[in-house]
Residue frames as a rotation matrix with the C-alpha (Angstrom) as fourth column:
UNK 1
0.585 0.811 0.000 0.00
0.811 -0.585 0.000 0.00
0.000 0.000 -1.000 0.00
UNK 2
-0.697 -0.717 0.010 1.33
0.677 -0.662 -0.322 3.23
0.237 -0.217 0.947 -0.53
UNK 3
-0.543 0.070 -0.837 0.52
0.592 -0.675 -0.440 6.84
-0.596 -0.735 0.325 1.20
UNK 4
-0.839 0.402 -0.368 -0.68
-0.476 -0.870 0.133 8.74
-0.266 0.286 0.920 -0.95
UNK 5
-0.558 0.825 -0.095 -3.15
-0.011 0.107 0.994 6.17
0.830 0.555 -0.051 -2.48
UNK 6
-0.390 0.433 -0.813 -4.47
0.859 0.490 -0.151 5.78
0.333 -0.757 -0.563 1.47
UNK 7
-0.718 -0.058 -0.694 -4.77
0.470 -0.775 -0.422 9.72
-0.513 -0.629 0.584 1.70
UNK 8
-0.932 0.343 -0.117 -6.55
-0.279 -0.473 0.835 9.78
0.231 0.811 0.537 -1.07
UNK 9
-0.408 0.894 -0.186 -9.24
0.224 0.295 0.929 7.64
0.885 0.337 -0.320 0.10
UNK 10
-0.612 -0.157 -0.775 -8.66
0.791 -0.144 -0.595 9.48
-0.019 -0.977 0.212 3.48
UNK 11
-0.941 0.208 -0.267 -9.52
-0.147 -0.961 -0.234 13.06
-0.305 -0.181 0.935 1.88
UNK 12
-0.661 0.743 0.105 -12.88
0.551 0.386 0.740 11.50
0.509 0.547 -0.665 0.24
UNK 13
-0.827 0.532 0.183 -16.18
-0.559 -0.744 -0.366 14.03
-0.059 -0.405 0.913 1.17
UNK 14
0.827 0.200 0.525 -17.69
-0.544 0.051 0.837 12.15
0.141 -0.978 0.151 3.04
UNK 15
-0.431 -0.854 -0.291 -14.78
-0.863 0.484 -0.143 10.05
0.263 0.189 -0.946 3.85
UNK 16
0.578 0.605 -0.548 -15.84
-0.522 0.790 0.322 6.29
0.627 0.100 0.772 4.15
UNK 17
0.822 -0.202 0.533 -15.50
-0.380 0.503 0.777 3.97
-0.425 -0.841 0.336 6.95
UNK 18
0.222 -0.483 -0.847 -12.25
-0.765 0.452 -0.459 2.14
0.604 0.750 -0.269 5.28
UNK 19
0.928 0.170 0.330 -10.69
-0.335 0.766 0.549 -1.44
-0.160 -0.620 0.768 6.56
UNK 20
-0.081 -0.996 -0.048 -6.69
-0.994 0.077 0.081 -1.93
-0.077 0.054 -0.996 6.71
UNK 21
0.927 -0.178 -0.329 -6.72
0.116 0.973 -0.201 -6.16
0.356 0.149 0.922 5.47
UNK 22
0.374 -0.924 0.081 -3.10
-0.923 -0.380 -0.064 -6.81
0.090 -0.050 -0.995 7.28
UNK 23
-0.292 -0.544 -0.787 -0.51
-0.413 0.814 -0.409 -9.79
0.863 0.206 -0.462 6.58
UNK 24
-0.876 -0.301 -0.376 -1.59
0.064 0.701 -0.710 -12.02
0.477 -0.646 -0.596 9.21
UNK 25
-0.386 0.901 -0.197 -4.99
0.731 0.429 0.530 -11.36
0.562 0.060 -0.825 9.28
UNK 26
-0.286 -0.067 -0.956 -5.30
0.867 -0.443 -0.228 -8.51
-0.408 -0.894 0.185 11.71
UNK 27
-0.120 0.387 0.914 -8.04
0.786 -0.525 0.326 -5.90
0.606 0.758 -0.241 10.30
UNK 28
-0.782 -0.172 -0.599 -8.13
0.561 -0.611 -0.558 -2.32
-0.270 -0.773 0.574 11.45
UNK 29
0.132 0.762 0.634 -11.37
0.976 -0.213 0.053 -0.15
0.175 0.612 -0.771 10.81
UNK 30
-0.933 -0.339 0.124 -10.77
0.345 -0.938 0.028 3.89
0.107 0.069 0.992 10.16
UNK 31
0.233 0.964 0.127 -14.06
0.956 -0.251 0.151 5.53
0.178 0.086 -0.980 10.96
UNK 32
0.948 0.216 -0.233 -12.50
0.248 -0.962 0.116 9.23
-0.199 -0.168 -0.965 12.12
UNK 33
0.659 -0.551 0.513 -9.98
0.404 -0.316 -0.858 10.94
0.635 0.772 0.014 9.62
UNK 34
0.404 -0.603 0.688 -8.74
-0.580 -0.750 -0.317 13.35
0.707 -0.271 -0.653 12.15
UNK 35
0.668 -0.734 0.124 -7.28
-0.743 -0.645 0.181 10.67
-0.053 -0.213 -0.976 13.96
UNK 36
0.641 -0.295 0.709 -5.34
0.573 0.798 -0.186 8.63
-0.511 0.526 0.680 11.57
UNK 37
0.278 -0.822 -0.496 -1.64
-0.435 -0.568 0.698 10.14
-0.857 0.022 -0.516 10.81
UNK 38
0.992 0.112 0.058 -0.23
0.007 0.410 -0.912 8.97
-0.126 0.905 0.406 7.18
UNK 39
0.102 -0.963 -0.248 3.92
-0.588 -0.260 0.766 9.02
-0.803 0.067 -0.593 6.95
UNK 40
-0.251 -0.808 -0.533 5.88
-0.949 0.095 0.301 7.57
-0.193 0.581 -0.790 4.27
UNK 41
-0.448 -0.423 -0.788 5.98
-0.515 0.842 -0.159 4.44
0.731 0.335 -0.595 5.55
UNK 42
-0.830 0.300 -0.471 3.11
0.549 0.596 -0.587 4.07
0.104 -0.745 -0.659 8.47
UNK 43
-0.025 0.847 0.531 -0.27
-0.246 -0.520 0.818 4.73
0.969 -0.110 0.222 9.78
UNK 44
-0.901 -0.378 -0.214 -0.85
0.179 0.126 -0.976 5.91
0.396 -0.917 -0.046 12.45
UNK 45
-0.084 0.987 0.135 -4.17
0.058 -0.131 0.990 5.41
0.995 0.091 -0.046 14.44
UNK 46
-0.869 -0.054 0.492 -5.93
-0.477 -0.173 -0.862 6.42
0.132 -0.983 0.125 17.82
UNK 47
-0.490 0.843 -0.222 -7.82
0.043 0.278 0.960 4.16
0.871 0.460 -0.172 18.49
UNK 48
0.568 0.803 0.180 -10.81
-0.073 -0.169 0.983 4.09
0.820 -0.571 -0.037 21.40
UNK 49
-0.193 -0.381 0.904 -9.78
-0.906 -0.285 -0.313 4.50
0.377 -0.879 -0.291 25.08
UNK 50
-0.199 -0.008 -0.980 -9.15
0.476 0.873 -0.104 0.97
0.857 -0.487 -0.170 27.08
UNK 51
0.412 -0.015 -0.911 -10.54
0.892 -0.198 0.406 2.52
-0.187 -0.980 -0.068 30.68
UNK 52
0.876 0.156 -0.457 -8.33
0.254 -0.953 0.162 5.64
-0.410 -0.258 -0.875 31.29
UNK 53
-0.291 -0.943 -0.162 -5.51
0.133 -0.208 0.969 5.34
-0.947 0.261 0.186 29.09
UNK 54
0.466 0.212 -0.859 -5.19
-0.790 -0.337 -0.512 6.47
-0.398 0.917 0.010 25.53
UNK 55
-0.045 -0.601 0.798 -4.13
0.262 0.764 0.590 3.56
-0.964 0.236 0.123 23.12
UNK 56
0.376 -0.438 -0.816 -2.08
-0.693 -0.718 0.067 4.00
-0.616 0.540 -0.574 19.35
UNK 57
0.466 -0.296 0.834 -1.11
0.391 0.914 0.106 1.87
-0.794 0.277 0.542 16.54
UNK 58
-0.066 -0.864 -0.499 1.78
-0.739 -0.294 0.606 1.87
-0.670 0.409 -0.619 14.27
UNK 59
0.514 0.244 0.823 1.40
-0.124 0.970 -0.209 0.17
-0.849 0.005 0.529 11.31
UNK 60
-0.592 -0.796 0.127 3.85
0.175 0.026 0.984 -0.68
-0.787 0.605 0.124 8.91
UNK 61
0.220 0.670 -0.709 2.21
-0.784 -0.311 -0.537 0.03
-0.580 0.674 0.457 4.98
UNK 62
-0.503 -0.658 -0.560 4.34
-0.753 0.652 -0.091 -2.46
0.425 0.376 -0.823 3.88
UNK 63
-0.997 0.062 -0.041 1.77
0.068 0.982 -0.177 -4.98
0.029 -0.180 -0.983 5.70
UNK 64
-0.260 0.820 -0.509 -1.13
-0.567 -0.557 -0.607 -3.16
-0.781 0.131 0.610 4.61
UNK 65
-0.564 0.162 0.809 -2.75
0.643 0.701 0.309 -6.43
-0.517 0.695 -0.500 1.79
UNK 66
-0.450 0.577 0.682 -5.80
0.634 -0.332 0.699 -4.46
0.630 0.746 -0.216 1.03
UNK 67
-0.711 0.633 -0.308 -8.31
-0.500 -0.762 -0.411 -1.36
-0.495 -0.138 0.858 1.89
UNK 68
-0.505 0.830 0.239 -11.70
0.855 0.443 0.269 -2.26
0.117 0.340 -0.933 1.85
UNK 69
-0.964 0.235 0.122 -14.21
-0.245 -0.967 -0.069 0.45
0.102 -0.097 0.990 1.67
UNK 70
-0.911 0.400 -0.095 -16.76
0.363 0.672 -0.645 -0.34
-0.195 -0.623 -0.758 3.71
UNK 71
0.181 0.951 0.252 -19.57
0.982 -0.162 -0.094 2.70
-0.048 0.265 -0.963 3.36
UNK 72
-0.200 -0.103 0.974 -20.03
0.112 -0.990 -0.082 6.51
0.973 0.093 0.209 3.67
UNK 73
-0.946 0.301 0.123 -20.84
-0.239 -0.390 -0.889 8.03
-0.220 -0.870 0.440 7.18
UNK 74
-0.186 0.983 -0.002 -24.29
0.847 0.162 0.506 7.28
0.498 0.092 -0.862 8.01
């Protein structure tokens, strides 16, 4: 996967729910643009609060299989 094609379906109006497919099976769902970082070579995501801590993934793009596009915002 590369960055730009993932920003592209980031900057979409509405943007659409999207699904990261990752090597080893391990699916991530994007539902709020503003917070989901793009670099070079990772995405970064906040995802929901476990209790009272904030929690973050790092994912390589390089283990990014496919992007599903799931729907628009309801």
């Amino acid at each position: 996967m590369r960055a730009d094609d993932l920003r592209v379906l980031l900057q979409r109006q509405p943007c659409p729910v999207l699904r990261l497919h990752l090597t080893g099976g391990m699916i991530f769902e994007l539902r709020e643009p503003d917070s989901i970082v793009v670099t070079h070579s990772t995405v970064q995501l906040l995802l929901p609060a476990n209790g009272l801590s904030t929690r973050e993934a790092v994912i390589s793009l390089l283990h990014v299989t496919w992007v599903e596009v799931v729907s628009p915002p309801s």
